[in-house]
BAFINU-945743 format. One record per residue (C-alpha): residue in one letter; x, y, z. Coordinates in steps of 0.1 Angstrom, whole numbers. Layout:
! BAFINU-945743
  residuo      X      Y      Z
        A      X      Y      Z
...
//
This chain:
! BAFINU-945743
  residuo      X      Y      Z
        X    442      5    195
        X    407     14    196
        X    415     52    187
        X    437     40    161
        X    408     21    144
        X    385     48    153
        X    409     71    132
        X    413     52    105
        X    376     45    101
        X    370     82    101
        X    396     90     77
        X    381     58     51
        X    347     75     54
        X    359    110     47
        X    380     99     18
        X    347     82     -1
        X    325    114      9
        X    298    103    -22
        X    300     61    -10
        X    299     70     22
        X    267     97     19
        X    250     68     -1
        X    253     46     24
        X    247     66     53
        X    220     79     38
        X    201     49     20
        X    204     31     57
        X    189     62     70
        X    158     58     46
        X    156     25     51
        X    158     22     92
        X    132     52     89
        X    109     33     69
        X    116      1     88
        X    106     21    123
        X     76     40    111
        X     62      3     99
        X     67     -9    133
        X     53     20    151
        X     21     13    131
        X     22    -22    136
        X     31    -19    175
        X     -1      4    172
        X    -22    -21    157
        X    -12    -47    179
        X    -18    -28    210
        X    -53    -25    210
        X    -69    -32    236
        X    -38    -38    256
        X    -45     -8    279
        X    -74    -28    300
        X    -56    -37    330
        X    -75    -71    329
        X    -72    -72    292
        X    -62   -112    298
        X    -96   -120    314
        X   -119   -101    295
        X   -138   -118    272
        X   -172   -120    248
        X   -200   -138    239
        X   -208   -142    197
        X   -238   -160    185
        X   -246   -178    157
        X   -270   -207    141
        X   -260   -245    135
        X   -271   -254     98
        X   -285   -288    116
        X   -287   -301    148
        X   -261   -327    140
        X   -235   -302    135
        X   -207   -298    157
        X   -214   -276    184
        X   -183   -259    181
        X   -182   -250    140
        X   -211   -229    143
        X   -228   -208    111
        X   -211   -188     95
        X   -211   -159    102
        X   -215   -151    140
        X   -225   -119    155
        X   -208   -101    184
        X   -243    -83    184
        X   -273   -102    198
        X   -297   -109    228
        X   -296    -97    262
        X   -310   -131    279
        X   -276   -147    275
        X   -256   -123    296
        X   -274   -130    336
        X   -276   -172    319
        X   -236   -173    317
        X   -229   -154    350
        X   -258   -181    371
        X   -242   -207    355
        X   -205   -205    352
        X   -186   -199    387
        X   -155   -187    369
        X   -171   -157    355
        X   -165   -132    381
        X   -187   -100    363
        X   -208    -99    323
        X   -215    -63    313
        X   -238    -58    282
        X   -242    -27    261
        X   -269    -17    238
        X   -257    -11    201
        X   -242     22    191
        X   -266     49    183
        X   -271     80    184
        X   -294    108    205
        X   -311    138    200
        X   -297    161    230
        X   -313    194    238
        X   -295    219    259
        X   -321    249    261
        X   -320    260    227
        X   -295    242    216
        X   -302    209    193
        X   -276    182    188
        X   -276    144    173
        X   -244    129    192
        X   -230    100    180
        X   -215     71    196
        X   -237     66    220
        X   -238     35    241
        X   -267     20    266
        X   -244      8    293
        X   -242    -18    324
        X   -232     -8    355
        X   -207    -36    355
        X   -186    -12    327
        X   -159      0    349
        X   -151    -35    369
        X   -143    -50    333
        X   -129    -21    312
        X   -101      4    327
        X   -114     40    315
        X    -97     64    337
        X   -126     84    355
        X   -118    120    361
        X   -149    134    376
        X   -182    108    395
        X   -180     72    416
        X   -172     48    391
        X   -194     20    410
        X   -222     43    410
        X   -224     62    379
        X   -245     39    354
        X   -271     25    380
        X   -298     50    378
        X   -321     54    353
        X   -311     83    328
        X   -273     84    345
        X   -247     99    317
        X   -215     94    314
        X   -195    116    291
        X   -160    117    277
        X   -140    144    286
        X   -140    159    252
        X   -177    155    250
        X   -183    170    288
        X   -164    204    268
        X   -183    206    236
        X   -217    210    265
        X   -202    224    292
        X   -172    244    281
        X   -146    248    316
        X   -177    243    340
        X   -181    211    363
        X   -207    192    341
        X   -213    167    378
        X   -252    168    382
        X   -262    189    349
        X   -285    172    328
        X   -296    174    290
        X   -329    164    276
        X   -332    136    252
        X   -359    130    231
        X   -350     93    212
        X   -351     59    228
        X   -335     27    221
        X   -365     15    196
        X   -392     46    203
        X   -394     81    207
        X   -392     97    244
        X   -383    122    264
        X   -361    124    297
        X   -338    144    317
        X   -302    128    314
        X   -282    138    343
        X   -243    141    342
        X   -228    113    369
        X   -189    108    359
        X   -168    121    328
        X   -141     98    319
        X   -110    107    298
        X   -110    102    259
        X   -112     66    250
        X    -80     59    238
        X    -73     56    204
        X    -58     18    205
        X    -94      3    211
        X   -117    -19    197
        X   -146      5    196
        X   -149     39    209
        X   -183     65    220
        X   -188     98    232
        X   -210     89    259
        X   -231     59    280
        X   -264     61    292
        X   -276     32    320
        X   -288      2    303
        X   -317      6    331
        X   -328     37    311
        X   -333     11    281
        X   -345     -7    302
        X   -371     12    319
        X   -389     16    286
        X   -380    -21    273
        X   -381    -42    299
        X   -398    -76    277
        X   -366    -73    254
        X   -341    -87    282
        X   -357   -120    285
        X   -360   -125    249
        X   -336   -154    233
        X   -348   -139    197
        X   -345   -107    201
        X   -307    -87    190
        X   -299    -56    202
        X   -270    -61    230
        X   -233    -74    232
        X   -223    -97    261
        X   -190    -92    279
        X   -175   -113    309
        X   -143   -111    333
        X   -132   -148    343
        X   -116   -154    372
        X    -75   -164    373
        X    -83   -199    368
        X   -102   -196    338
        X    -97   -224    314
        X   -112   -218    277
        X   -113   -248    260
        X   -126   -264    295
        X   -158   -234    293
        X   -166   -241    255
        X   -168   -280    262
        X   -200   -272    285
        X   -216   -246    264
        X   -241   -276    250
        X   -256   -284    284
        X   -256   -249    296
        X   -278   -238    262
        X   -299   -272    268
        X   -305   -262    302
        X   -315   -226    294
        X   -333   -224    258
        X   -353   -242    235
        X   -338   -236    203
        X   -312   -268    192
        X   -300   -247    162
        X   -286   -218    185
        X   -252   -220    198
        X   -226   -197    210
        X   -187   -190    208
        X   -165   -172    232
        X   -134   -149    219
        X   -106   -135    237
        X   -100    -97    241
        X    -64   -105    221
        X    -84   -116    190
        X   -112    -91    189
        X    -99    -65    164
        X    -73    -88    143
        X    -85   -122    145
        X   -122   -119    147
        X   -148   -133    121
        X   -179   -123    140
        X   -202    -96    123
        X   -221    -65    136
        X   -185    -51    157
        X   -192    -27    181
        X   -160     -6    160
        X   -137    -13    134
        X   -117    -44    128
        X    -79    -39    118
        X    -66    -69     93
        X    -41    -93    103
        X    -28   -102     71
        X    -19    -62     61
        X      0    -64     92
        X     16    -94     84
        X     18    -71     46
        X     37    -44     65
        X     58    -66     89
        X     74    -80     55
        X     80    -49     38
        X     97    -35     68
        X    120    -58     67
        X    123    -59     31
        X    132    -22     28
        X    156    -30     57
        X    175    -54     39
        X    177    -39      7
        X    195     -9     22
        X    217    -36     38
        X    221    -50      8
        X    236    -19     -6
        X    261     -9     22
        X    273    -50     13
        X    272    -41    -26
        X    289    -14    -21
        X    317    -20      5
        X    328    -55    -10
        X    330    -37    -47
        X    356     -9    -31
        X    375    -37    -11
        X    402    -32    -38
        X    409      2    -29
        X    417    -18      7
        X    437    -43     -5
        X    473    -26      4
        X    460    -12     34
        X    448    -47     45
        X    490    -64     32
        X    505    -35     47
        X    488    -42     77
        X    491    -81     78
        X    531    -79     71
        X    538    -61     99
        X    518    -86    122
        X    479    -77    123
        X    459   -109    128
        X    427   -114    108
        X    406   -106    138
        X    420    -74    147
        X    410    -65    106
        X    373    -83    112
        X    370    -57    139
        X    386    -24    123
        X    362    -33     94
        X    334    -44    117
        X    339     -7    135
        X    336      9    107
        X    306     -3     94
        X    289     -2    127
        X    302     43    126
        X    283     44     91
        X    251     23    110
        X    254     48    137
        X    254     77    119
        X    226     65     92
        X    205     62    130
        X    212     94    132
        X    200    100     96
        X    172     78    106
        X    160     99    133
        X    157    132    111
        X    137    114     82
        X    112    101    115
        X    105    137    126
        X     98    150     92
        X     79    119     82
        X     57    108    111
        X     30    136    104
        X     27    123     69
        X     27     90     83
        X     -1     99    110
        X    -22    110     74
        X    -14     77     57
        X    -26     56     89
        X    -51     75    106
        X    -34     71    138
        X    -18     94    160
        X     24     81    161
        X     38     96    189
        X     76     81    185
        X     89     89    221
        X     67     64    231
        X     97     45    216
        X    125     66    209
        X    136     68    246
        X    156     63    277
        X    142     35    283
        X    146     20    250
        X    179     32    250
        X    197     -2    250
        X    169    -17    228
        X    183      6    202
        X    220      1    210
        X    214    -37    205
        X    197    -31    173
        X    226     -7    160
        X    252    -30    166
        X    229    -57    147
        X    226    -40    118
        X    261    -29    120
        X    275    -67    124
        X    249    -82     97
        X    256    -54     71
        X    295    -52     76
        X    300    -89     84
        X    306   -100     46
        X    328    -73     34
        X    353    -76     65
        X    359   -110     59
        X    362   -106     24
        X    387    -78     31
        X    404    -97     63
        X    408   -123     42
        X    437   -114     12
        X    466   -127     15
        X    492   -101     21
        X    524   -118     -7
        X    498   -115    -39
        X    485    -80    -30
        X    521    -68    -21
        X    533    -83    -56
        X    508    -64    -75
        X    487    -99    -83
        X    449    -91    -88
        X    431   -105    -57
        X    396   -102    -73
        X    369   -122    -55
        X    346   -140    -79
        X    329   -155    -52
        X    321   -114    -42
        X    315   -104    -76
        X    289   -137    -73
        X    275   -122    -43
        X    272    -86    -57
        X    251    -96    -83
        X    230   -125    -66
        X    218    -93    -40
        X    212    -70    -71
        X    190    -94    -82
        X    173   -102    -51
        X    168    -59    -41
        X    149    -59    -84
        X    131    -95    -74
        X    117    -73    -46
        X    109    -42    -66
        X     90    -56    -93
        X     71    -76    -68
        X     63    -41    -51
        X     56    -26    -84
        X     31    -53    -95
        X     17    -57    -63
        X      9    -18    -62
        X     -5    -20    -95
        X    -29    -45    -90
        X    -41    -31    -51
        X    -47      0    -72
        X    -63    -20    -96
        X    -87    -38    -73
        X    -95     -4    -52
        X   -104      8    -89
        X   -127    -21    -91
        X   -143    -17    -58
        X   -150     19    -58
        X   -162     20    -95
        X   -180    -12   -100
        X   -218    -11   -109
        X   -236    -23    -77
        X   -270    -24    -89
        X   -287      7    -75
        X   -277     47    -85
        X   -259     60    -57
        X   -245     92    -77
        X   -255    126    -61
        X   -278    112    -35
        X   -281    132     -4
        X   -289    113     28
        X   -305    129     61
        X   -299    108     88
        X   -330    121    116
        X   -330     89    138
        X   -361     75    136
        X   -381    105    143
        X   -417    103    150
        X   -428    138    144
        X   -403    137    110
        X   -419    104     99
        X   -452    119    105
        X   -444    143     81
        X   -430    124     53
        X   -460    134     25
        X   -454    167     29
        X   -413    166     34
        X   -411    146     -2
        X   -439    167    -19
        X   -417    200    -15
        X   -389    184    -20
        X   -395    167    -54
        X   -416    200    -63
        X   -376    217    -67
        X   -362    218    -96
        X   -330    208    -90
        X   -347    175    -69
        X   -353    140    -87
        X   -369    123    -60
        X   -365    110    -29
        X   -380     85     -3
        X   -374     72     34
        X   -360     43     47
        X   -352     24     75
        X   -317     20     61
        X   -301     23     26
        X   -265      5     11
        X   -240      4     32
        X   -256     16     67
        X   -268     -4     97
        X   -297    -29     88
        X   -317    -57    111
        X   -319    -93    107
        X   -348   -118    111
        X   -364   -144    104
        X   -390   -145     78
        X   -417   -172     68
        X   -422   -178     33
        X   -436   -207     13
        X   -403   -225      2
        X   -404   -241    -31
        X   -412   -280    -18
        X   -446   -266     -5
        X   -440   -263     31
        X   -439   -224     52
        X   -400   -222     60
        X   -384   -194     80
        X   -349   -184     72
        X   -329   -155     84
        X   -321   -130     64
        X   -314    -93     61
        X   -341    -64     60
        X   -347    -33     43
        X   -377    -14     58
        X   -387      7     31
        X   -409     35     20
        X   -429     31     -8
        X   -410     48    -31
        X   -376     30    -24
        X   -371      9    -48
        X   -379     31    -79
        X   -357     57    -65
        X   -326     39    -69
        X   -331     28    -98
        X   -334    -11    -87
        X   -343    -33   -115
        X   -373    -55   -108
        X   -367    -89   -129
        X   -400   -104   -117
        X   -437    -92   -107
        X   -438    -55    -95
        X   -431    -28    -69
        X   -450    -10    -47
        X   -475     16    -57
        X   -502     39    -46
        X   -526     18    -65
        X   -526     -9    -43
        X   -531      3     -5
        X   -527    -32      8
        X   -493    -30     -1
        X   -487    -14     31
        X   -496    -47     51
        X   -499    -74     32
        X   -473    -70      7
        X   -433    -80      5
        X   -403    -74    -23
        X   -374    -94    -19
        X   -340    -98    -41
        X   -329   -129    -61
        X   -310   -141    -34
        X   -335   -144    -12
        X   -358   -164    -37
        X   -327   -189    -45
        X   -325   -192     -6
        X   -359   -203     -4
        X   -355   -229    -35
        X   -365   -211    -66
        X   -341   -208    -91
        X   -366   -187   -112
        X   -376   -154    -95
        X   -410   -151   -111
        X   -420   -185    -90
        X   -419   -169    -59
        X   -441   -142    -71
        X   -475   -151    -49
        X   -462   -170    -25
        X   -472   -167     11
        X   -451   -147     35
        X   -452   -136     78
        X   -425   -109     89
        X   -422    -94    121
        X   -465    -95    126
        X   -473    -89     88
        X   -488   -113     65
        X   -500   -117     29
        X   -480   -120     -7
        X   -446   -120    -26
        X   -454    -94    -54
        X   -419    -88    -67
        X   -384    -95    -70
        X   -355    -69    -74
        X   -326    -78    -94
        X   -294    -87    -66
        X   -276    -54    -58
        X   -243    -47    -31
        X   -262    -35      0
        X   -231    -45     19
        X   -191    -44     10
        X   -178    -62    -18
        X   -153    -80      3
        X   -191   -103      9
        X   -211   -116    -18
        X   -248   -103    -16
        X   -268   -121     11
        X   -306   -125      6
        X   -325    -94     15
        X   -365    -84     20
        X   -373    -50     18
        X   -411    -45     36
        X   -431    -15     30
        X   -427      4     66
        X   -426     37     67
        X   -429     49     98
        X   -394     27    111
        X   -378     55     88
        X   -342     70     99
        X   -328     80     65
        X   -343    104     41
        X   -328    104      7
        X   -330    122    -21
        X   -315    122    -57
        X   -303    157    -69
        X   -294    169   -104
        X   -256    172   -104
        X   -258    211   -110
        X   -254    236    -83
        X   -254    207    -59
        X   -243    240    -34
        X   -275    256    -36
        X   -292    229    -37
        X   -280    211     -5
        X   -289    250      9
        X   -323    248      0
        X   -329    210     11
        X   -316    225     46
        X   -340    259     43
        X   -372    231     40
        X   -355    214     69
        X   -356    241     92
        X   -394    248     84
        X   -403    213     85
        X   -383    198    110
        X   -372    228    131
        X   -369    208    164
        X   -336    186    148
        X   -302    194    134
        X   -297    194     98
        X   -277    162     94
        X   -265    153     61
        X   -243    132     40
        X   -237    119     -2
        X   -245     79     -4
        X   -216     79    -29
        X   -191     88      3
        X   -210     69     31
        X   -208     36     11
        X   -170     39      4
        X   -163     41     42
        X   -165      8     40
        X   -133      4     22
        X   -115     28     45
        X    -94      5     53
        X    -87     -6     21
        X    -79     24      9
        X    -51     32     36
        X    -41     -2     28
        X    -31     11     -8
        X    -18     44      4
        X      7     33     30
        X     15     -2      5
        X     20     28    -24
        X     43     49     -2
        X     65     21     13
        X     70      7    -24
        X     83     34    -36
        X    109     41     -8
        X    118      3    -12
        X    126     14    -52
        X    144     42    -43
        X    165     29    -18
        X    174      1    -42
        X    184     27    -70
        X    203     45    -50
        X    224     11    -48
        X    223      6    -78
        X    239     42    -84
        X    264     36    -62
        X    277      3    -80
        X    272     18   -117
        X    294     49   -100
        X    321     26    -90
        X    319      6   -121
        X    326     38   -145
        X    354     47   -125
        X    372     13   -123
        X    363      8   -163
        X    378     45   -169
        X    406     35   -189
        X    389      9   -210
        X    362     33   -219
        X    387     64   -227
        X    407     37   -249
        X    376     28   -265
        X    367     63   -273
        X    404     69   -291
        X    393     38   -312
        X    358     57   -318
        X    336     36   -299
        X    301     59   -301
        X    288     73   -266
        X    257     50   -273
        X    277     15   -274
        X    297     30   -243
        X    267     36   -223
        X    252      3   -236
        X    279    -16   -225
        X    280     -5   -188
        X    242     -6   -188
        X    244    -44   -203
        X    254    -61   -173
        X    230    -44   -149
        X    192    -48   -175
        X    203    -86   -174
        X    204    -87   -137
        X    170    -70   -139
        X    158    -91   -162
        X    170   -121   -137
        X    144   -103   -111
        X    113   -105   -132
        X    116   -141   -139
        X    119   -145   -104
        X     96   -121    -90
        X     68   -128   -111
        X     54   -167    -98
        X     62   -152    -67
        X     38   -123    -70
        X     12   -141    -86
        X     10   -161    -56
        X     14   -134    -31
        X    -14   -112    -47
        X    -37   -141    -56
        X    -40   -148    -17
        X    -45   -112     -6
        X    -74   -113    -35
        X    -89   -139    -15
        X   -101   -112      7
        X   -125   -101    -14
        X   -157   -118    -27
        X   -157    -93    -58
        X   -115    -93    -72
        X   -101    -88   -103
        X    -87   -109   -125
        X    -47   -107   -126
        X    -40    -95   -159
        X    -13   -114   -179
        X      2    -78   -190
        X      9    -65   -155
        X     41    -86   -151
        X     59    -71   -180
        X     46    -34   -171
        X     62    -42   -138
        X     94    -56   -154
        X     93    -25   -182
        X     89     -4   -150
        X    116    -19   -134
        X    142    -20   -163
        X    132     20   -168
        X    142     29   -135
        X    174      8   -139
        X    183     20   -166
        X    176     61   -155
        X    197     52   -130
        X    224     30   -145
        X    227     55   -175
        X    238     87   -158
        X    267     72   -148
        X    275     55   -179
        X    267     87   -204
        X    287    109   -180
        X    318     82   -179
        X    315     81   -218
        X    315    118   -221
        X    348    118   -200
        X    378    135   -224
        X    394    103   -229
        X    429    124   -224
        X    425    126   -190
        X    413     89   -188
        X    446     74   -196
        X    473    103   -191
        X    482     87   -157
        X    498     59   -175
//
């Protein structure tokens, strides 16, 4: 019996060649799609899953109560993962059930010279020795226990330990550095383990670690210091480690151990530290839950539209079964045995739209790996081991999208279909077009929803932020003394080129790392109030250079040497933080910051330092410039080529002792929206594989229409019906199911995009018009493919339409 239904299912498929290619290959598409958006999703959810005590590790975040009478456990918003060092030996004296606490210095980088050979390496980490109890890098080469103890230990990545060292054993080597965390020095870093790439599926990544006792060594004040931020705190608890039991005694462990009743602390889970964490100053990027959740949905969206089709489709041809299915119940088949013959067949299709599925994955997964940034390696799923995984999953899909049409088709009765009595099924008809509607409902929501993601990218990448960031090249010398030292001389031959506006130093500029502290300034009821806030350190030609607009008292200048000491610019922000609502009234007032004293003399008009998924935060910007890292400098926007060349030749006279490291402000500050941006690309590409996987349903159903409305139309054209009212006429039907879908889909995008909007402190405003263009979009594509059906039905000789009668 089971060859017999095997045979039969073979022979149906074979007869419908063009139905059964549609379905076969929509299915295809759409389990392709489905699978590459839970590869990336798997991906995303994985991080951090490699640590083999990934369930115990933990971290510390700080943050500031508003008052003392706050809860304790609400915090200020927002907390930092990056903070003091004095916290990290508190928690592991006073809580038994942490077992080790490894701290790390900020990411950096180092000047590394190897002979004659200069290099800045990035991703650069000052590390505990603790590191390899907690986290589970691989170590190829050096005692783990060992290799971060000493003073000016290195610990390279395997990658890294190449790029030096080529094939040879880089075990005892060493490299001379010349930059500190905070100060200029110079040491002999020797080689003491190399440890195998950091995989890809974690929280934050580096190059290499250097002993914290090297930062240490030349900073040793720093680690008693509640106040001072440069470290992150990680701990491994023991088995019996109870959460909510630890945060209920953080109070009299931070009454017991500091003075200040304003600071508290949080603890987060390693689960939560890329998706779910709030905390500022990550140690790496931070993936977004609610584009996975984004993702999850469309998967399965594109996965039931193509379902939806192989239904549409198989439940419009059930009359071409009807004989087959009262030939079959006369001579004694039972229902069941019919549920299964049909049930078989659809799970063959299924099987062989897997097999569809599997070529579309091997040409699209390196065009996916370009849309995510990641590296998709689909063995990792497509297996032996996931073998029955993927049986399970055929025979789902196969029983979900065949289920409907068997027991439509099970279901005639054998006497009307045998007497020639029409056995359509209204309730299928029904069902036909209540799914067309749902695929376009889905469509348009995809459409509008594209439109306005690219909408909002539009806005963030092209909105006015308040400073000119066109053409503005950046060197990035880390804090160089000797460069610093040089800075007169580096601007005056710069600025004497032609093709040079200006340019000026800084300890930061929009969009890089900047500090935070408190300053003092005379608040508006009289009294000397510090407040937190963030800090520009700033040469004196900053502000003028970017073209910031001063809306109260002045800049700095030459004219006035005591600017240099005794003078401070801050934004608006920052004078509405301290209570004046009127810029010009905190012109004069007192200030202290960081061991400088004297006089607010001006106030810059708010600009976005930071992303505009924040609102902008209060900023001072202090005249400092010898805590310069960044040089910038504005360039005319012709022969940018030549002129970058000649920015490098006064470089390499000036500075000969570092690499020429440069970068455009313009492309810097958009890495911020990196993730946004492959947001849009992979939202783009799965919307319109969700379209076309829907048309091609659509196709399929205005295919089978013409040919079961053959005779009608060829009658029609003997009466001298027009190929226009033909073509209208099978299209009518179809544009009012669509229209059915934009009244539908349209509160429900509204909704759906107004809350993924929320993500951003700077969003557009949904315009009115993009629910018709989505709709007009919609009905276009409808009707394309609705129409070439219909005009080549209604060019059909109508001869051969009605000859068979």
């Amino acid at each position: 019996m089971l060859k017999n239904y095997i045979k039969i299912a073979w022979r149906n498929l074979l007869k419908n060649k063009g139905y059964t290619f549609i379905n076969i290959f929509g299915l295809g598409l759409g389990m392709a799609c489905c699978f590459l958006i839970f590869t990336y999703v798997q991906d995303e959810l994985s991080v951090d899953t490699y640590h083999e005590n990934s369930d115990r590790i933990y971290r510390i975040t700080h943050g500031k109560l508003s008052s003392p009478d706050q809860p304790e456990n609400a915090g200020a918003n927002p907390f930092w993962v990056w903070h003091n060092a004095a916290i990290g030996p508190a928690i592991k004296s006073y809580f038994p059930e942490i077992e080790k606490v490894v701290q790390f210095s900020g990411s950096s980088d180092i000047l590394l010279t190897d002979g004659e050979n200069s290099y800045q390496e990035e991703g650069v980490f000052f590390m505990d020795s603790t590191a390899f109890d907690i986290f589970s890098w691989e170590v190829i080469q050096g005692d783990p226990k060992t290799a971060l103890v000493a003073p000016f230990s290195m610990v390279m990545t395997e990658s890294t330990a190449k790029k030096y060292f080529g094939n040879e054993n880089p075990i005892g080597k060493t490299l001379k550095g010349s930059d500190s965390p905070g100060r200029s020095n110079a040491g002999d870093y020797t080689v003491t383990a190399v440890i195998a790439d950091v995989p890809a599926n974690s929280h934050f990544s580096f190059n290499m670690l250097l002993s914290l006792s090297t930062f240490r060594q030349y900073w040793p004040e720093v680690f008693d210091r509640w106040g001072y931020v440069d470290f992150y705190t990680y701990f491994l608890a023991n088995d019996n480690f109870d959460l909510a039991s630890f945060e209920q005694k953080i109070p009299d462990f931070l009454a017991s151990r500091q003075d200040d009743p304003l600071y508290t602390i949080k603890v987060e889970k390693m689960a939560d530290f890329y998706l779910r964490s709030d905390a500022d100053r990550q140690p790496g990027e931070t993936g977004s839950l609610s584009n996975i959740y984004v993702f999850s949905v469309i998967g399965i969206f594109i996965l039931v539209i193509a379902m939806i089709n192989f239904m549409n489709l198989s439940t419009a041809r059930s009359m071409e079964r009807a004989k087959e299915v009262g030939i079959r119940k006369s001579i004694g088949a039972e229902r069941m045995h019919l549920i299964f013959q049909f049930l078989g067949e659809s799970i063959i299709i299924v099987f062989f739209a897997m097999l569809a599925s599997l070529v579309f994955i091997s040409v699209a997964t390196p065009l996916m790996n370009g849309l995510t940034g990641k590296e998709i390696v689909i063995f990792n799923y497509l297996n032996w081991q996931n073998a029955p995984v993927l049986l399970v999953i055929l025979l789902a899909i196969g029983v979900l999208a065949g289920s409907y049409p068997a027991f439509v088709l099970s279901g005639f009765r054998p006497v009307q279909i045998l007497k020639g009595i029409s056995v359509t099924n209204s309730s299928g008809v029904n069902l036909r077009k209540g799914l067309v509607v749902f695929q376009f409902s889905l469509s348009i929501l995809l459409i509008a929803g594209t439109i306005i993601v690219y909408s909002q990218m539009n806005h963030l990448l092209n909105k006015d932020l308040g400073f000119d960031k066109e053409q503005m090249l950046v060197l990035d010398y880390n804090y160089d003394d000797a460069v610093n030292a040089k800075s007169s001389a580096l601007i005056a031959e710069l600025e004497a080129h032609p093709d040079i506006i200006s340019a000026a130093f800084s300890r930061s500029v929009p969009g890089s790392y900047f500090p935070n502290a408190g300053t003092t300034i005379q608040h508006a009821d009289g009294e000397m109030t510090q407040i937190g806030q963030a800090i520009f350190q700033v040469g004196i030609d900053f502000i003028n250079h970017f073209d910031m607009e001063l809306v109260a008292g002045r800049s700095y200048s030459r004219d006035f040497p005591s600017d240099s000491t005794s003078a401070l610019v801050v934004n608006e922000a920052a004078a509405r933080q301290y209570g004046y609502a009127n810029p010009a009234d905190i012109v004069g007032k007192k200030f202290e910051q960081w061991g400088r004293s004297g006089e607010v003399i001006g106030v810059v008009k708010d600009f976005n330092f930071i992303s505009l998924h924040r609102n902008i935060e209060p900023l001072t910007l202090p005249f400092e410039a010898r805590a310069s890292r960044y040089l910038s400098i504005k360039l005319k926007p012709e022969n940018l080529g030549q002129t970058v060349a000649e920015v490098e030749r006064i470089w390499g006279r000036l500075a000969p002792h570092r690499p020429f490291i440069y970068s455009f402000l313009e492309e810097d500050f958009d890495k911020q929206y990196h993730a946004d941006i492959r947001f849009r690309k992979i939202f783009s590409a799965f919307s319109v594989l969700a379209i076309l996987i829907a048309c091609m349903g659509l196709f399929g159903l205005a295919t089978y229409t013409a040919e079961i409305r053959t005779k009608e139309i060829g009658i029609r054209k003997v009466l001298g019906a027009e190929v226009s009212s033909i073509v209208t006429l099978l299209s009518r039907d179809f544009i009012k199911l669509v229209l059915v879908a934009i009244v539908i889909a349209t509160p429900v995008t509204w909704y759906v995009m107004n809350e993924w909007l929320e993500g951003f402190a700077y969003s557009v405003e949904i315009a009115w018009w993009i629910y018709p263009l989505a709709g007009m979009v919609a009905i276009i594509v409808a009707m394309a493919t609705v129409s070439t059906q219909a005009v080549r039905a209604a060019m059909l000789n109508p001869v051969k339409s009605l000859k068979s009668d």
